[in-house]
Each structure stands twice: as structure tokens, then as C-alpha cells.
C-alpha positions as CSV (number, residue, x, y, z in Angstrom):
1,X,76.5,25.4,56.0
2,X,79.9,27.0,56.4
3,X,82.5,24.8,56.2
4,X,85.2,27.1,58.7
5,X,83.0,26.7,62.0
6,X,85.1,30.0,63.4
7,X,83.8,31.7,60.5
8,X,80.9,30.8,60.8
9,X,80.2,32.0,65.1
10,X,81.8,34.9,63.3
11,X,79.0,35.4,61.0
12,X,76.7,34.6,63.2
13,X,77.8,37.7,66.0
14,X,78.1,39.8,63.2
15,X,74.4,39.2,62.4
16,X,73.5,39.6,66.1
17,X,75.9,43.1,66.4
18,X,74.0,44.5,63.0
19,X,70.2,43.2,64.2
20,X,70.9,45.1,67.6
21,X,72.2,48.0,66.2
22,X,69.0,49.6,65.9
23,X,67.8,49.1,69.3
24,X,71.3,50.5,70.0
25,X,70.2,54.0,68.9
26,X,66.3,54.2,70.0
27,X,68.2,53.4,73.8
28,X,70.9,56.3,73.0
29,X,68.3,58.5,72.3
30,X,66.0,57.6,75.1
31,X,68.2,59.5,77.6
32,X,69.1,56.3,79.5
33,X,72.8,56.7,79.5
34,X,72.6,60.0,80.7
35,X,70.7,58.7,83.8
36,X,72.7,55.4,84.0
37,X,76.2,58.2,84.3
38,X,74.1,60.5,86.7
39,X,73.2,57.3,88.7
40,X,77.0,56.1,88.5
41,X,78.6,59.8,89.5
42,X,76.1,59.7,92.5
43,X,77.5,56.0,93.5
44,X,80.6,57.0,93.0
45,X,80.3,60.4,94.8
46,X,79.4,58.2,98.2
47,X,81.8,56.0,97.5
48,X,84.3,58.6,98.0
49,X,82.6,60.3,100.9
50,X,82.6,56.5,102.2
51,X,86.0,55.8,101.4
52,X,87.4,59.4,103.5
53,X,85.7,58.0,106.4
54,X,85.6,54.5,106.9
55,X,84.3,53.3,110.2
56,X,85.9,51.5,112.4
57,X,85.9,47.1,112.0
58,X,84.2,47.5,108.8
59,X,84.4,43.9,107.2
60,X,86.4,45.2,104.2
61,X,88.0,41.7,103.5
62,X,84.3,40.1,103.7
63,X,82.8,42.6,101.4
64,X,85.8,42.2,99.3
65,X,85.6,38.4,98.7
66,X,82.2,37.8,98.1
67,X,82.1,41.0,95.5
68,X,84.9,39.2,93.7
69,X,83.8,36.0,94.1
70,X,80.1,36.7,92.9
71,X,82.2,38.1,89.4
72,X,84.8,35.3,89.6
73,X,82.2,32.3,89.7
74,X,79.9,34.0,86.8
75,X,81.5,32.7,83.7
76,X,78.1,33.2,81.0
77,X,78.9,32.0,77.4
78,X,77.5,33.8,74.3
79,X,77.1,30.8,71.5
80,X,74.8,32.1,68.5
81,X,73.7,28.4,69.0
82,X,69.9,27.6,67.6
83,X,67.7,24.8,67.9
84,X,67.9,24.3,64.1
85,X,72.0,23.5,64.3
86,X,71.0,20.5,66.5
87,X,69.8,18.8,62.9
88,X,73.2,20.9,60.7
89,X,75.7,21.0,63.5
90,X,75.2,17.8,65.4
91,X,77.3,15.6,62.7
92,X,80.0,17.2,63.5
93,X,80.2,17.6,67.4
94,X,83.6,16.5,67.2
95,X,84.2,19.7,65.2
96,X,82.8,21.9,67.6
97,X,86.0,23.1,69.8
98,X,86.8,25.2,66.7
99,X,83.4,27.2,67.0
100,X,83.4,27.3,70.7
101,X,87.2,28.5,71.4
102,X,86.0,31.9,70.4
103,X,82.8,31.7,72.4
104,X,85.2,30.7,75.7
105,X,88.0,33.5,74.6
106,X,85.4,36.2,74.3
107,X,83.4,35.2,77.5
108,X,86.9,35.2,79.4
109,X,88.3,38.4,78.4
110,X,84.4,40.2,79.2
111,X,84.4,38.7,82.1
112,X,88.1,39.4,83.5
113,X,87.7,43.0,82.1
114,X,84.2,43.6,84.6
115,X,86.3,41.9,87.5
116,X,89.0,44.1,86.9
117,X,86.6,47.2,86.7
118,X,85.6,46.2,89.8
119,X,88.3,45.4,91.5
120,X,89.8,48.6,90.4
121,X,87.0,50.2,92.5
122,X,87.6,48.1,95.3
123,X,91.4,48.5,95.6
124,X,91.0,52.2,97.9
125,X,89.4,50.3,100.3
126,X,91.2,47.4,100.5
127,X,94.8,49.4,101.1
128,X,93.0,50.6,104.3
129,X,92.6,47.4,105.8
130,X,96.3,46.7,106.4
131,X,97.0,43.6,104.2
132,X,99.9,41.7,103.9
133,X,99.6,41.7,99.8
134,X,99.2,45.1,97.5
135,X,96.5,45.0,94.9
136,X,98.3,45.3,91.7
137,X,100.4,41.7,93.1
138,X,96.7,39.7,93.5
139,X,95.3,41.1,89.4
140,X,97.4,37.9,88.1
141,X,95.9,35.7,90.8
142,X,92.5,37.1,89.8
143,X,92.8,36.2,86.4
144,X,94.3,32.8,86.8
145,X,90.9,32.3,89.6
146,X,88.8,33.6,86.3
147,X,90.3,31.1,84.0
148,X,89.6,28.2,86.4
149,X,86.1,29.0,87.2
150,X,85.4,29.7,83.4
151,X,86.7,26.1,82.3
152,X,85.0,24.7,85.8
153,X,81.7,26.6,84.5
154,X,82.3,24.3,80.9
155,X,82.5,21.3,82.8
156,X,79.3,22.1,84.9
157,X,77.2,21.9,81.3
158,X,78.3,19.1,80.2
159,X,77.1,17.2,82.9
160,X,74.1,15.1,82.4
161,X,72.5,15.4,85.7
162,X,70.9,18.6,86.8
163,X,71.4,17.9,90.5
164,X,75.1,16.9,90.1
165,X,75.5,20.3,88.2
166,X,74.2,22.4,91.2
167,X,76.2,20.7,93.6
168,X,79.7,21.5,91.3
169,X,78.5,25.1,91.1
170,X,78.2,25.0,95.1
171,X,81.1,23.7,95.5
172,X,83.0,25.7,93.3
173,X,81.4,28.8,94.5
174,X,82.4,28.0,98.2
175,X,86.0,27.4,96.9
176,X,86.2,30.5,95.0
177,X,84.9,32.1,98.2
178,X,88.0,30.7,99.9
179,X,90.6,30.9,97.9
180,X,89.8,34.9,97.5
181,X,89.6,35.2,100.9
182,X,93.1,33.8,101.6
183,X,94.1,36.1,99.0
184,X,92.8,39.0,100.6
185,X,93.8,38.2,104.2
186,X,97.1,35.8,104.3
187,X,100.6,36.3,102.7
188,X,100.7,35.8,98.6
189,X,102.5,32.6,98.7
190,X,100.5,30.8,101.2
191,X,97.6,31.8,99.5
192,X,98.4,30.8,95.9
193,X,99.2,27.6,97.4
194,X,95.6,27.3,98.9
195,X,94.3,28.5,95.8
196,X,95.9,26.4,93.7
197,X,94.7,23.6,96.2
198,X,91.3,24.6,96.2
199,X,91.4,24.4,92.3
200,X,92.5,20.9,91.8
201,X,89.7,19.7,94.1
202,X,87.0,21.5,91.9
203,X,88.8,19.8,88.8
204,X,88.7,16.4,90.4
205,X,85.2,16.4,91.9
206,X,84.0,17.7,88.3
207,X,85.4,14.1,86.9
208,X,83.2,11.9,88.6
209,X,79.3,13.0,87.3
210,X,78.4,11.7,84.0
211,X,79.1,14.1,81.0
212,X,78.0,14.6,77.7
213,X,80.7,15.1,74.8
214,X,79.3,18.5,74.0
215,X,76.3,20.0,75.7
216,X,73.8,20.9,72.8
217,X,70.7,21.3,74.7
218,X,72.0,23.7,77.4
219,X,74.2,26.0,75.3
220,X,70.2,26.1,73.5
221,X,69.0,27.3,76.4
222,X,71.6,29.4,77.4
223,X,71.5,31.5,74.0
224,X,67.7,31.7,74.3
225,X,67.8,33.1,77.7
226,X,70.7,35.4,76.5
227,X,68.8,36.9,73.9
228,X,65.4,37.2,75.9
229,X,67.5,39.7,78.4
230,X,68.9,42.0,75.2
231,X,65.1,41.7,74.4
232,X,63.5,42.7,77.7
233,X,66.1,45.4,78.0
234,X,65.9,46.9,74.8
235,X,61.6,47.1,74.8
236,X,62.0,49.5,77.3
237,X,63.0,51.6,74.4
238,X,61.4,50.4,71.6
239,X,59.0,48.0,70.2
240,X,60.2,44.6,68.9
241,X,59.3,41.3,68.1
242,X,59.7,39.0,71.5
243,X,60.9,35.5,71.5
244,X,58.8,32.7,73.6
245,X,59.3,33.0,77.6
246,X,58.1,30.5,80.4
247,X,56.1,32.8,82.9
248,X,57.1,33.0,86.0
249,X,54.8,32.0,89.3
250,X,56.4,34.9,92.3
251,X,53.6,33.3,94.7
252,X,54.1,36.6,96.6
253,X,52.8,38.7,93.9
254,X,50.5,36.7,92.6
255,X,47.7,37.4,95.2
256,X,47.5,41.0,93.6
257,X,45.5,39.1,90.4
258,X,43.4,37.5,93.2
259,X,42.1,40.9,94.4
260,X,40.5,42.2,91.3
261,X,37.1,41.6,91.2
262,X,35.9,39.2,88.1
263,X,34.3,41.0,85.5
264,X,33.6,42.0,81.8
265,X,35.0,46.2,83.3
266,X,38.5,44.5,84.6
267,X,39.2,42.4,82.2
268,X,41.7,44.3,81.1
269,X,43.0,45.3,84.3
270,X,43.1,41.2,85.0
271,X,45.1,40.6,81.8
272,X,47.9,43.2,82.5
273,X,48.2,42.5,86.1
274,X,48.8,38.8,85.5
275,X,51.0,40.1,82.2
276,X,53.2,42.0,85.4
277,X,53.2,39.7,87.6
278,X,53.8,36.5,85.4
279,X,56.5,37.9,83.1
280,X,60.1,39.5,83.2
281,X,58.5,42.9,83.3
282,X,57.7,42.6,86.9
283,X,60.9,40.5,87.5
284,X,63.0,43.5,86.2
285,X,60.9,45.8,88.0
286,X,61.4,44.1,91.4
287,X,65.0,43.7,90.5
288,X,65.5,47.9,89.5
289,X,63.6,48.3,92.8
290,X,66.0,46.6,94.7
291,X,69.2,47.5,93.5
292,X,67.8,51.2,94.0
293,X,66.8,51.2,97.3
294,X,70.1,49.4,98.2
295,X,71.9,52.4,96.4
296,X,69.8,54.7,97.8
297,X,69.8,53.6,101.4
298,X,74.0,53.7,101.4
299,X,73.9,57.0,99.5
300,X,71.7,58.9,102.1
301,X,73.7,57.1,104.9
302,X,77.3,58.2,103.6
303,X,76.3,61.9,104.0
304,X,77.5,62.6,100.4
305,X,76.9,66.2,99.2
306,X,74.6,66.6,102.9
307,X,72.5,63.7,102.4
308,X,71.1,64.9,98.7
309,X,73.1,62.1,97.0
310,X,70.8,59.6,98.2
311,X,67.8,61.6,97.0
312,X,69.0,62.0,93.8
313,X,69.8,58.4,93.2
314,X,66.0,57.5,94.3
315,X,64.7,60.0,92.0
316,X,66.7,58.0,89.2
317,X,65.7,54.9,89.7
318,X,62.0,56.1,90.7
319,X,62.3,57.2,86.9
320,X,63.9,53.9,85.4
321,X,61.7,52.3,87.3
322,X,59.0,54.4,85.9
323,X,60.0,53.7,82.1
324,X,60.1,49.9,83.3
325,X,56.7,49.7,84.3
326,X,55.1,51.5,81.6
327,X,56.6,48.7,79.2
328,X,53.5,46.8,80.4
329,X,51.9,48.7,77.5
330,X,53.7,47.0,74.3
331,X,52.2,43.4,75.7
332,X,48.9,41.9,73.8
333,X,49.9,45.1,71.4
334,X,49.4,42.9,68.2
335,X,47.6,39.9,69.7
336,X,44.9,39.0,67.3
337,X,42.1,38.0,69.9
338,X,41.9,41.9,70.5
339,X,39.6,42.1,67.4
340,X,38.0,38.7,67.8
341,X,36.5,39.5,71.1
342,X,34.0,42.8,72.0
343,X,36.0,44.2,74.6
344,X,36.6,48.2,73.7
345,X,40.1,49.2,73.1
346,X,40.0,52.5,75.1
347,X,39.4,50.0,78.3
348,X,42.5,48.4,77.2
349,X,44.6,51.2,77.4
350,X,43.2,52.7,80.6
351,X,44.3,49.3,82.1
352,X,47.5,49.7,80.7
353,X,47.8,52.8,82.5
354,X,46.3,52.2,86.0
355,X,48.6,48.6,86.3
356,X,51.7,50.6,85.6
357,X,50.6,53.7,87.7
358,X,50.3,51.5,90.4
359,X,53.5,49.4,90.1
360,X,55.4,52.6,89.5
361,X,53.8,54.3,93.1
362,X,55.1,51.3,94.9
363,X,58.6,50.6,93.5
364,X,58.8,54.7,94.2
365,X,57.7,54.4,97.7
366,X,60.4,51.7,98.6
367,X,63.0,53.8,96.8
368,X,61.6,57.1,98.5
369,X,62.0,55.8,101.9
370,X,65.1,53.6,101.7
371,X,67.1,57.0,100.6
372,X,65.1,58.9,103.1
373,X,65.4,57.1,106.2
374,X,69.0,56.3,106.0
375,X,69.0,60.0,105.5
376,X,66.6,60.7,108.3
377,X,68.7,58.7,110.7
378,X,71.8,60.8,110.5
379,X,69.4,64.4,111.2
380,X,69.0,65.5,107.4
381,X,65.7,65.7,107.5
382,X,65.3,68.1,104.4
383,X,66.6,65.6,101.7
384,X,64.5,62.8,103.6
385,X,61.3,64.2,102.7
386,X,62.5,65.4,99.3
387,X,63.4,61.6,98.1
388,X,59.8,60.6,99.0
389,X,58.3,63.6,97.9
390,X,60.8,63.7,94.5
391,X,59.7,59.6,93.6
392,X,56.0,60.0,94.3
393,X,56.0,63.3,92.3
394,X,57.3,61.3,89.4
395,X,54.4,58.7,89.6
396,X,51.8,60.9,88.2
397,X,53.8,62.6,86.0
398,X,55.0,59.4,84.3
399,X,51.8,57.7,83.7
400,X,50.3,61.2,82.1
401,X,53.0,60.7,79.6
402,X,52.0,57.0,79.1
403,X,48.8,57.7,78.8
404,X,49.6,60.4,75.9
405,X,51.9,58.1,74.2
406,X,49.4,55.5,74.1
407,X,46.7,57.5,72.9
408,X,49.6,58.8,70.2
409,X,50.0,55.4,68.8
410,X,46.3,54.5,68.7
411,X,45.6,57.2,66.8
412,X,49.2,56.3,64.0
């Protein structure tokens, strides 16, 4: 065991950096980024279109203080921390400030760097609704709020109650809310003072619960759930080894298992449904969804480039979401029951395809009307029927290439 514990959370992100690298590469080459900057230009194309015309009582303070305050209140901490350093770490606990100041200094400067990304963004808008303080004044309030809600956030895992530890991350969150909102909307002093209030009530309240001297067992689970999103992310590139993860129960999509008639035919079809449904797969899928048909829906109602910006972020996302669902296909890949039990293989990987056809065609229906019906609504009829027309195009076209590519590695 290393003796420096600074060199040795050193060592330990190196090791991460150099096992992701490879995973780095097969996404490069996947032609994600170059959809991830199309989908960005596109935002950012309505967001100008947006910003040229704003209308009239838009809650530009509101939308302002709950963006920042969602980035302000996140405070995640990367600690390379395993279950085995609970047997070669524990003894020295009292060590353990040394190996976690780099863990806190690399979370806070991540973290302030997205919020000022963001609030970079946001600045336009907020000169046009008349506030008493500029932008550039409020960055150093920002990152004093970011510091405070990081080093609240440390406090919230070391306490020893789960119930205690939600109410302090209410609390602080409703404080952060306020505090930003002062800064936003009343005069700098008056508003550091509140902030500065607000703060010292989070620090005291976060006294009282019962704390542990270091949290092991959460920064455990922190790290595991860490690594299980690089992981989820990066097999919709590639194949890789997956770590343990709790399903999930999504009683709303669970019914869809129900529906399948029982049978030696859908067994398959059973096994990959509930493999959607159950796992992070479907959870990401819902979330791309989402987030798309958000983007979507304020694309095609800005008017940006006629009403074809919104079409064009629906198509990319109807693709992500595409590449997303056909991840479905790497699951039970190596499972060893496969040759225990007499169930042909060809079955498996038309099952494969038909779940992922069929969560593809209705993640690309909600993204094909939210873009067109916000279009739609403002008389652009045209791009309308093109983003439906554009995501259910890619359906098919997707799960040919699935199927191909499965058939591809059956054969290797």
C-alpha cells in the first residue's frame, strides 16, 4: 500500500484515465461527437433566434435561478475508492484528508467550470431583464455559492442517517435557490448579505445529525455508481465488461413484460424486454427521449432557420436514441446458460432486434411530434411533417443495421 495517500488517488486516476482510453477512441470514431456538435449548433442556433426576440414577461430571473441552482447544489465526488480499501485504508481514516483534498479540489474546479459554461450562456438573457447587478460582478458570488454547497455536499455524507441526509440536501437546495435568486433580482450588497445568511444556516443545521468521521461506505457507493455511468455510456460504443447493477422496478413500464404471451417462441422476446425495462438501458433511453423532445419542442417553437431547427434536432436524437436502444443487444452476450439451455440462437437475436425496433419507434414518435407540433403551431407545416416523417424513417433503417451487425458477430 502506498505510503503518500495523494500519490496514491494519483495512481489510482491515472489507472482509470489509461483503462478508459480505449473506450475513448471506439466513441471518437463512432460519429457521436459529430452529432453531439450538430445537436449543440442547433441548440445554440435557437437560442439566438430566442435571445433576438424575447417575449414579453418571460420569467428570465426564474429560469435563471433554478438553472444555476440545479449546477450550484450538484457537488459529485470522484474517489477511486473500492470495497477492498475498507480492510487497507480503514486504519488510517485519520489519514484520509490527504487522499480526499484532491478528490474535493478536482470536483470543485469541474464543477465551477460547467456552472460557468453555463452561466456564460445565460448571461445574454439575463442583461435583458433590467437587473440591478452585471454578470461578470455575480461569477465571484457564484463561486463562493459553489464552494459552500460542495463542503455542505461533504457534510451531507457523513451523516449517519439517511433521512437526516435528505432533509440537509432539501434544505440546502431551497437556500441555494434563494440566495441565487436575491442575486439575480436585488442589489449586490443586500444580496451577499442574504447569501451569506442563508449559508450559515445550512452550516449550522448540518451540525446537529449524527456523523461519521469519514464516510467509507457511501464514497463506496458513490464510486460504484460513478463508474456504472462511464460504463453504460461507453457500451453504446463498444463492448466491455459490466460491473454489478440493482435493477430498476419503472412500474409504468413494467406492464409491457406483462403483455407478452408465455411461451417457449418469446422467450427471448421476454428476456430482453424485462433486460429494457429493468436496467439503465431503458433508463437512458427514457432520459435521451426526454431531453430530446424538450430540445426539440423549443427548437421548432423559436422559428430558428424556418422551423427546420427543430426537425433536425429530432432527427438527432431519433438517432442517439436509436444507437441507445440497440445496446439491448450486448446483454446475455456471454451468459453461459445460453448453451446450457435448447433455445436457438437465431431466436435470440431476432428478439434482440424486434425489442429495440420497438423502443426505438416510440422514443422516435415522441421526439417526431414534440419538434413538429411546436412547429405546427406557429404555421410551418412542412418541417412538422418532416420531423415525424425524418425519426420514423430512421426506425427501420436502424434496426436493419442491427440486425446485420449482429448477424456479423455471430458469424466472427
Amino acid at each position: 500500500m502506498e505510503a503518500d495517500l495523494e500519490a496514491l488517488r494519483r495512481k489510482r486516476a491515472e489507472a482509470w484515465r489509461k483503462a478508459v482510453t480505449p473506450y475513448v477512441r471506439d466513441m471518437a470514431r463512432s460519429g457521436f461527437p459529430s452529432v453531439a456538435v450538430l445537436a449543440a449548433l442547433a441548440a445554440l442556433s435557437g437560442y439566438t433566434a430566442f435571445l433576438e426576440n424575447v417575449p414579453p414577461g418571460f420569467p428570465i430571473a426564474a429560469v435563471g435561478a433554478a438553472l444555476m441552482t440545479l449546477l450550484l447544489v450538484r457537488s459529485p465526488l470522484r474517489t477511486h475508492l473500492r470495497p477492498a480499501d475498507a480492510v487497507f485504508l480503514m486504519p488510517r481514516e485519520r489519514e484520509m484528508e490527504r487522499y480526499m483534498k484532491a478528490a474535493r479540489r478536482s470536483g470543485y474546479l469541474s464543477g465551477s467550470a460547467l456552472t460557468l459554461a453555463v452561466w456564460l450562456l445565460y448571461a445574454p438573457l439575463y442583461g435583458q431583464s433590467g437587473a440591478p447587478t452585471g454578470a461578470a460582478a455575480l461569477v465571484p458570488a457564484l463561486l463562493v455559492l459553489k464552494a459552500a454547497n460542495d463542503a455542505g455536499a461533504w457534510q451531507e455524507r457523513r451523516m449517519a442517517r439517511e433521512t437526516a441526509r435528505r432533509l440537509c440536501r432539501l434544505l440546502r437546495t431551497a437556500l441555494t435557490l434563494a440566495a441565487v435568486c436575491a442575486l439575480l433580482t436585488k442589489p449586490l450588497i443586500a444580496a451577499l448579505g442574504f447569501a451569506a445568511a442563508a449559508a450559515a444556516l445550512q452550516a449550522a443545521v448540518c451540525r446537529l445529525p449524527a456523523r461519521h468521521r469519514f464516510p467509507w461506505q457511501r464514497l463506496f457507493d458513490e464510486e460504484a455508481r460513478t463508474r456504472r455511468l462511464y460504463e453504460r455510456f461507453f457500451r453504446s460504443f463498444t463492448d466491455l465488461p459490466s460491473e454489478a447493477e440493482a435493477p430498476a422496478r419503472r412500474p409504468y413500464a413494467a406492464w409491457i413484460a406483462g403483455a407478452i404471451r408465455h411461451g417457449r417462441h418469446n422467450t427471448y422476446l421476454m428476456l430482453y424486454t424485462l433486460t429494457l425495462v429493468r436496467t439503465d438501458i431503458g433508463g437512458m433511453l427514457i432520459r435521451l427521449t426526454a431531453v430530446g423532445a424538450l430540445a426539440g419542442a423549443v427548437t421548432g417553437a423559436s422559428g430558428a432557420l424556418a422551423g427546420w431547427a427543430g426537425a433536425i434536432v429530432a432527427w438527432l436524437f431519433a438517432l442517439a436514441a436509436g444507437v441507445q436502444a440497440g445496446t439491448v443487444r450486448h446483454a446475455h452476450r456471454h451468459a453461459v446458460w445460453r448453451h446450457l439451455y435448447p433455445l436457438p440462437e437465431a431466436g435470440r437475436r431476432r428478439a434482440a432486434v424486434r425489442v429495440a425496433a420497438a423502443a426505438h419507434f416510440a422514443g422516435a414518435v415522441l421526439l417526431g411530434l414534440a419538434a413538429g407540433l411546436s412547429a405546427a403551431l406557429d404555421g410551418r407545416y412542412a418541417p412538422a411533417l418532416a420531423a415525424l416523417a425524418g425519426c420514423l424513417a430512421l426506425v427501420p433503417a436502424t434496426a436493419l443495421r442491427l440486425r446485420r451487425n449482429m448477424e456479423r458477430e455471430a458469424v466472427e
